[in-house]
C-alpha positions as CSV (number, residue, x, y, z in Angstrom):
1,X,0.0,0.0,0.0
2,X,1.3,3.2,-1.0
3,X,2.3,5.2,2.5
4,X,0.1,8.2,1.6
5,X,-2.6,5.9,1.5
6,X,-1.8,4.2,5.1
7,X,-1.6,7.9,6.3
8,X,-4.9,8.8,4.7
9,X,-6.4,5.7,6.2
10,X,-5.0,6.5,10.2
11,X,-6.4,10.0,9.9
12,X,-9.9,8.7,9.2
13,X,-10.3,7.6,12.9
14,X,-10.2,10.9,14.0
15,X,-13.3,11.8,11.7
16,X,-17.0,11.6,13.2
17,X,-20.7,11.8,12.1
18,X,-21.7,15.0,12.3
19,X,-18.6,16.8,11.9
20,X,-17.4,19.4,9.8
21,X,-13.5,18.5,8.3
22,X,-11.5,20.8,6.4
23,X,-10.2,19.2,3.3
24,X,-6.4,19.1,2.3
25,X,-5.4,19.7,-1.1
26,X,-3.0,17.3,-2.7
27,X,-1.9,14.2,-4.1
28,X,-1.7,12.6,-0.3
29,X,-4.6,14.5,0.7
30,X,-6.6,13.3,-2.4
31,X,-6.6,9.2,-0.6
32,X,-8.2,10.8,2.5
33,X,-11.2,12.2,0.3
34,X,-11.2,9.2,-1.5
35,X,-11.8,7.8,2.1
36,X,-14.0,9.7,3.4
37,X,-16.4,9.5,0.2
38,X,-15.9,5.6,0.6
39,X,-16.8,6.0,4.3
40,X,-20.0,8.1,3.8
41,X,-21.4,6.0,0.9
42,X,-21.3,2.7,2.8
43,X,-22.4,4.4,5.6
44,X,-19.3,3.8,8.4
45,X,-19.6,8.1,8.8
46,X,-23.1,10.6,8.0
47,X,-23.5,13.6,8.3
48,X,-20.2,15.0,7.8
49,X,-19.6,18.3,5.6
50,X,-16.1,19.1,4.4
51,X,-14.4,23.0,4.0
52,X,-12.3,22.8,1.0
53,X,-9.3,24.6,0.9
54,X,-8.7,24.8,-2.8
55,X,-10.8,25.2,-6.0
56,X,-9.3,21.5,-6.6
57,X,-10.1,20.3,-3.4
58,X,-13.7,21.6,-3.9
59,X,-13.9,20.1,-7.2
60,X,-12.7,16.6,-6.2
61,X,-15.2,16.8,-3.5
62,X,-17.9,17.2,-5.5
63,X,-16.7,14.2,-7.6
64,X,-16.3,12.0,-4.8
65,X,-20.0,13.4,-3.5
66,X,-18.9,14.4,-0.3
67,X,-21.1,17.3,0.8
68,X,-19.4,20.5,1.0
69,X,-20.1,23.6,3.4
70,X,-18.3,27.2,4.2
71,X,-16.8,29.0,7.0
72,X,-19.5,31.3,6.8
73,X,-22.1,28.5,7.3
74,X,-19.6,26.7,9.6
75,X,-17.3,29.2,11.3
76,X,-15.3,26.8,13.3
77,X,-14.1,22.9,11.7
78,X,-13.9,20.2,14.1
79,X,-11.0,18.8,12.1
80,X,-8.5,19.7,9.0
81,X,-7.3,17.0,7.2
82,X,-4.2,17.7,4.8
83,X,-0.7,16.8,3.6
84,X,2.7,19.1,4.1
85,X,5.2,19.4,2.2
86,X,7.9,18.9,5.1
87,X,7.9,18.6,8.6
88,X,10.3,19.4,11.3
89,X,10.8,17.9,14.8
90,X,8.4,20.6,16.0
91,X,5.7,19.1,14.0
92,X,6.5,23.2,12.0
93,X,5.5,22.9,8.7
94,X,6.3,24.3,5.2
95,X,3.4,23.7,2.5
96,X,1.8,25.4,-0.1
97,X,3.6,23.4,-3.1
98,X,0.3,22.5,-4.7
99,X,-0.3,26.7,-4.7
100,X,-2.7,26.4,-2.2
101,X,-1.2,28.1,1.4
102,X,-3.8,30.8,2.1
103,X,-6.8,28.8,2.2
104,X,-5.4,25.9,3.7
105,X,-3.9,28.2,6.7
106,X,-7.5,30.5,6.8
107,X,-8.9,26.5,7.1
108,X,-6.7,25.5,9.4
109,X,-6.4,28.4,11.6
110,X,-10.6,28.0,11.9
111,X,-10.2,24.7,12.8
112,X,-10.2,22.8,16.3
113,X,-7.3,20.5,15.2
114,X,-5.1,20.2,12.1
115,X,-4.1,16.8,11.7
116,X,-1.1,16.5,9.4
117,X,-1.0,13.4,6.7
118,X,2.6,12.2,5.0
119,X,4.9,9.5,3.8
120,X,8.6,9.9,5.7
121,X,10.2,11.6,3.2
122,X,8.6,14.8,4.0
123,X,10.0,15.0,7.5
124,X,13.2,16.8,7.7
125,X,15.6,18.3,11.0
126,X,15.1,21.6,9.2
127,X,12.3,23.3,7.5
128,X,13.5,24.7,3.6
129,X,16.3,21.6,3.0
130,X,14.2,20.0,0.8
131,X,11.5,22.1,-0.4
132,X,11.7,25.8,-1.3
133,X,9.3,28.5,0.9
134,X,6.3,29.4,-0.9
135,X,5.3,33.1,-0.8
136,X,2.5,34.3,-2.3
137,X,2.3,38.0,-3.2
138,X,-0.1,40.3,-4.9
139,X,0.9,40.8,-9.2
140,X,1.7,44.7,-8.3
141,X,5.1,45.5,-8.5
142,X,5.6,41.9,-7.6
143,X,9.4,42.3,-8.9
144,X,10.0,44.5,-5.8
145,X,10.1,41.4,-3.3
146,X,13.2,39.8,-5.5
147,X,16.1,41.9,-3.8
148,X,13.5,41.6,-0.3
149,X,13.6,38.3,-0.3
150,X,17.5,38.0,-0.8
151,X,18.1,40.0,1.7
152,X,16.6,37.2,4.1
153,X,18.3,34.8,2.7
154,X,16.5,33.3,0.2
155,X,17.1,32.2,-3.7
156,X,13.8,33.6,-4.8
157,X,11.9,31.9,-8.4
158,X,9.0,33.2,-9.6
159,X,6.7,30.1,-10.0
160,X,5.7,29.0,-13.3
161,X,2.5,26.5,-15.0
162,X,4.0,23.4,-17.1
163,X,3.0,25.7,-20.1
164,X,5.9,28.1,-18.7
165,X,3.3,30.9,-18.0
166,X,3.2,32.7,-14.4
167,X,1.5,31.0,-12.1
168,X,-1.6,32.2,-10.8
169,X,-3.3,31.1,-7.3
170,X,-7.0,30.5,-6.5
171,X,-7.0,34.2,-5.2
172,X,-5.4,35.8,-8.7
173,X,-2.1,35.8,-7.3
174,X,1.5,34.7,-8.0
175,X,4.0,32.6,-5.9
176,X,7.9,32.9,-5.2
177,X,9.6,29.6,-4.4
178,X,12.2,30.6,-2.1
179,X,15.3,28.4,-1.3
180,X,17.3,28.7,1.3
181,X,20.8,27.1,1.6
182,X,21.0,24.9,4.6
183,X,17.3,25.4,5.2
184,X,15.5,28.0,7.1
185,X,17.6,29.0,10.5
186,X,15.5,31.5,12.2
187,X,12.2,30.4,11.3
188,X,10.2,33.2,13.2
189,X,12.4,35.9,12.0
190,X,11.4,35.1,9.2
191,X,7.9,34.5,9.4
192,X,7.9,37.7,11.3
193,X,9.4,39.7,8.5
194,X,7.3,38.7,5.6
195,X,4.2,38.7,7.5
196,X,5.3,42.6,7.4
197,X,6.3,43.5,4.0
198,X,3.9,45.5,2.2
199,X,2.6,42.7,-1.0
200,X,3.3,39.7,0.9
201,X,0.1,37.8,1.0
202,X,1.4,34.7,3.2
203,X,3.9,32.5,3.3
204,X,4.0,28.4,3.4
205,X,5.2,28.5,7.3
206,X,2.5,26.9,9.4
207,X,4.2,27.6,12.3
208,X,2.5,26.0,15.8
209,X,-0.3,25.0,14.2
210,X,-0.2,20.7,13.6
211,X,-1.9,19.6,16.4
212,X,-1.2,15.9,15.2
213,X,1.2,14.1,12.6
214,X,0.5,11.6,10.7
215,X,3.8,9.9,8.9
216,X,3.5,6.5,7.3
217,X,6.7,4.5,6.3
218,X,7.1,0.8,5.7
219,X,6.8,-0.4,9.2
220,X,3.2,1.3,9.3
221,X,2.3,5.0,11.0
222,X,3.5,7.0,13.2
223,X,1.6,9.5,15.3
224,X,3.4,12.4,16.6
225,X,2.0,14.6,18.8
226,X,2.3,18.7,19.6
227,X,3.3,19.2,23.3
């Protein structure tokens, strides 16, 4: 079984009847919907309505018929479900790969719990030694954040479709992929100083938010828990 799928699996127990679950958006987020939509239509889980936190998440929800609601219907979600795209010791994350960081942090933050799902190669000592930082930033004068973002360190790219056009996120705006050598030493730093630059919509640092971690390897999945 494919490990995303064993973590997909584990984070179904924490789902109930009646409960209203953010949903990830993702390839290893993807085999929890299928899950859920398996669990609903043979009737193991009712009544549950799922958040999505992307225009693809929504879309493969309606696929899968799982019945969908908002945080304006729903202000507070018992439960997120959703993938990261590394994972440090703190159970810190780095996501937003898939393009989708500002929804899936305004889900997350609205939720009671955000349970992280992943296969082992997403957890790292470090956050940013694998995967690049995404920042999303408003089109304006989006050129200005280059020689910003270098001077925290980072190896800034602006992201790009397969088709080699910019990028554009569910909210109309574009992403810089920012690598860092070594990884990302003073994470809060620079969380802090992004969070203030004027065009900066968010960044991909979920910082003390997991409440749970889900990582499946061959021996089976491990549950790591926030202190």
């Amino acid at each position: 079984m494919d490990p995303k799928q064993r973590a997909a699996d584990a984070a179904l127990a924490y789902v109930r009847s009646g409960m209203v679950v953010g949903l990830g958006t993702g390839s290893t987020a993807d085999f929890f919907l299928q899950g859920l939509a398996a669990a609903l239509a043979d009737g193991r889980l009712a009544g549950v309505r799922g958040i999505p936190t992307s225009r693809q998440s929504e879309r493969r929800a309606l696929e899968l018929h799982i019945p969908l609601t908002t945080l304006a219907q729903c202000p507070t979600a018992d439960v997120t479900i959703d993938g990261a795209d590394e994972i440090d010791p703190n159970l810190d994350l780095i996501k937003g790969l898939g393009g989708a960081l500002v929804r899936e942090k305004i889900v997350a933050q609205n939720s009671r719990l955000l349970i992280i799902i992943a296969d082992a190669s997403k957890v790292v000592d470090r956050l940013g030694s694998k995967a690049p930082l995404p920042v999303e930033v408003v089109p304006f004068a989006h050129e200005a954040q280059v020689p910003f973002f270098r001077t925290l360190g980072a190896v800034p790219t602006l992201r790009r479709s397969a088709a080699g056009e910019t990028f554009v996120t569910d909210n109309g705006n574009y992403i810089y992929d920012c690598r860092f050598a070594g990884g990302i030493e003073k994470l809060r730093t620079v969380a802090a100083a992004l969070a203030d630059r004027a065009g900066v919509v968010d960044t991909g640092l979920f910082l003390d938010m997991a409440s749970r971690v889900l990582v499946a390897g061959d021996g089976g999945v491990e549950e790591r828990v926030r202190e």
